[in-house]
C-alpha positions as CSV (number, residue, x, y, z in Angstrom):
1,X,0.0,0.0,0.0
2,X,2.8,2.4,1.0
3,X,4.7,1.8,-2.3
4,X,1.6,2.1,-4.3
5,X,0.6,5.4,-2.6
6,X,3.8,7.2,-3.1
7,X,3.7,6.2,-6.7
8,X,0.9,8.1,-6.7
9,X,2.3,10.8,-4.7
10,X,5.1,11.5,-6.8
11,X,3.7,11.3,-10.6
12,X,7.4,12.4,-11.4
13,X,9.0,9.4,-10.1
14,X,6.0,7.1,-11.2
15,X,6.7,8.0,-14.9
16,X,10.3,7.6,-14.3
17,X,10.0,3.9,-13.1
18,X,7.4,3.3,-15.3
19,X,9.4,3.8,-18.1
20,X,12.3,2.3,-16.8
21,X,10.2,-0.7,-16.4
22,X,8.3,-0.7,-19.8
23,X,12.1,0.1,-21.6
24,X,14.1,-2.1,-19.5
25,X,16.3,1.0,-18.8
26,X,16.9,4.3,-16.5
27,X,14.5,7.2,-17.4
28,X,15.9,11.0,-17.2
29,X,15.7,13.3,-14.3
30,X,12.2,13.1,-12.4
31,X,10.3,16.6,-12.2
32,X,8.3,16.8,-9.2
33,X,6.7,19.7,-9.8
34,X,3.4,17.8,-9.9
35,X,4.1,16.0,-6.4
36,X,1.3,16.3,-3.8
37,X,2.1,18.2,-0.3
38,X,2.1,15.1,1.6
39,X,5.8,14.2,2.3
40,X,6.9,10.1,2.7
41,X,9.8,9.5,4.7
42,X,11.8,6.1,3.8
43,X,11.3,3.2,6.3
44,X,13.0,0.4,6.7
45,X,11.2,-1.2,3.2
46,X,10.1,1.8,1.8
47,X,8.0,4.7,1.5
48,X,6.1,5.2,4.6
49,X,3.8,8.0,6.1
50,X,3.7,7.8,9.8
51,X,0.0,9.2,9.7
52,X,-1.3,5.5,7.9
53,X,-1.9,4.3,11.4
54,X,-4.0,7.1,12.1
55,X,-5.7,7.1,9.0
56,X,-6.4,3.0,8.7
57,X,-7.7,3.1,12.2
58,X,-10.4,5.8,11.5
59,X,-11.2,4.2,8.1
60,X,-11.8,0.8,10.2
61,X,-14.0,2.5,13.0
62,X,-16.1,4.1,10.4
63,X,-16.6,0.4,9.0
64,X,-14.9,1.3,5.5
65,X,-12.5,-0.9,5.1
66,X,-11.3,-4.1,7.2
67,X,-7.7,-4.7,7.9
68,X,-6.8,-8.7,8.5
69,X,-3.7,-10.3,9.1
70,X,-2.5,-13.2,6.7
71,X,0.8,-15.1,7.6
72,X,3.5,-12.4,7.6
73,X,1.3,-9.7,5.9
74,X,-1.7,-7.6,6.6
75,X,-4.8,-7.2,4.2
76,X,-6.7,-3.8,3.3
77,X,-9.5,-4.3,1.9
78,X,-12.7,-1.7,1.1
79,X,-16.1,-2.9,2.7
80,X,-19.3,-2.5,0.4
81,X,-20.0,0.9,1.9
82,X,-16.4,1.7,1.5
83,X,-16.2,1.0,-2.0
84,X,-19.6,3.1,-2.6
85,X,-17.9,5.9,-0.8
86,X,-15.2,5.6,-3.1
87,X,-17.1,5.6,-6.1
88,X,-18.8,8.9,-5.4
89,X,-15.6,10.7,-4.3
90,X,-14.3,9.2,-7.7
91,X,-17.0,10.9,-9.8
92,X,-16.0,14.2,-8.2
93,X,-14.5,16.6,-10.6
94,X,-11.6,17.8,-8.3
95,X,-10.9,14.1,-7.7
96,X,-10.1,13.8,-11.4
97,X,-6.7,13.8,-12.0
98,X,-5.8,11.6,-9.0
99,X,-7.9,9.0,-10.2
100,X,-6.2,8.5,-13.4
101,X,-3.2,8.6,-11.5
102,X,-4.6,6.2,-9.1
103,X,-5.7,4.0,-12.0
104,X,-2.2,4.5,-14.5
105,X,-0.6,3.1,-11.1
106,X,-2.7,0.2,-10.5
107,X,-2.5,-1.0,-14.0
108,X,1.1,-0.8,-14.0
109,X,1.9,-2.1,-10.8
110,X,-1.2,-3.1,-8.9
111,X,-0.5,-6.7,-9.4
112,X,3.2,-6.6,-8.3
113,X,4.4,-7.7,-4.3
114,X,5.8,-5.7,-2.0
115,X,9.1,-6.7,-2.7
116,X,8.9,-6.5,-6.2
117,X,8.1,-2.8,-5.5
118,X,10.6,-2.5,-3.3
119,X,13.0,-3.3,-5.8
């Protein structure tokens, strides 16, 4: 989730590795000029944002998504009245361009692991 979400983040570096990935080479400087306000710091496997605990634990009161444990990992997941929230806020204009980020993101690298990320 934290690798994903700085992908999205940083549209700069996301095009970078992107095409680094889809030309099996090292992409040109990265402008972040685009990047959202929200700083990441690096943790010790990535990307993290020390306000995700915060943030999971008020999307799981409000019964929007559930978080599970599953052998060494843990597993995110919307709830039906999380997903409909998310489909609304999706349709909102100013929610636009995040979206297709969102989406360009997941079809690149929504299927990958963590580690795979990582690397």
């Amino acid at each position: 989730m934290a690798k994903l979400d700085s992908l999205t983040r940083y549209p700069g570096f996301f095009e970078a590795v992107r095409a680094a990935v889809e030309h099996d080479s090292q992409s040109g400087p990265v402008d972040s000029a685009e990047a959202v306000e929200a700083s990441m710091v690096q943790h010790h496997y990535g990307p993290w944002d020390k306000r995700y605990y915060q943030v999971l634990a008020h999307l799981e009161a409000r019964r929007l998504i559930t978080v599970s444990k599953l052998e060494n990992s843990y597993q995110i997941a919307l709830t039906t009245e999380g997903a409909e929230k998310a489909m609304a806020l999706a349709k909102r204009p100013s929610f636009a361009t995040l979206v297709e980020r969102q989406k360009a993101v997941k079809k690149t690298f929504g299927g990958k692991s963590g580690t795979v990320l990582k690397t």
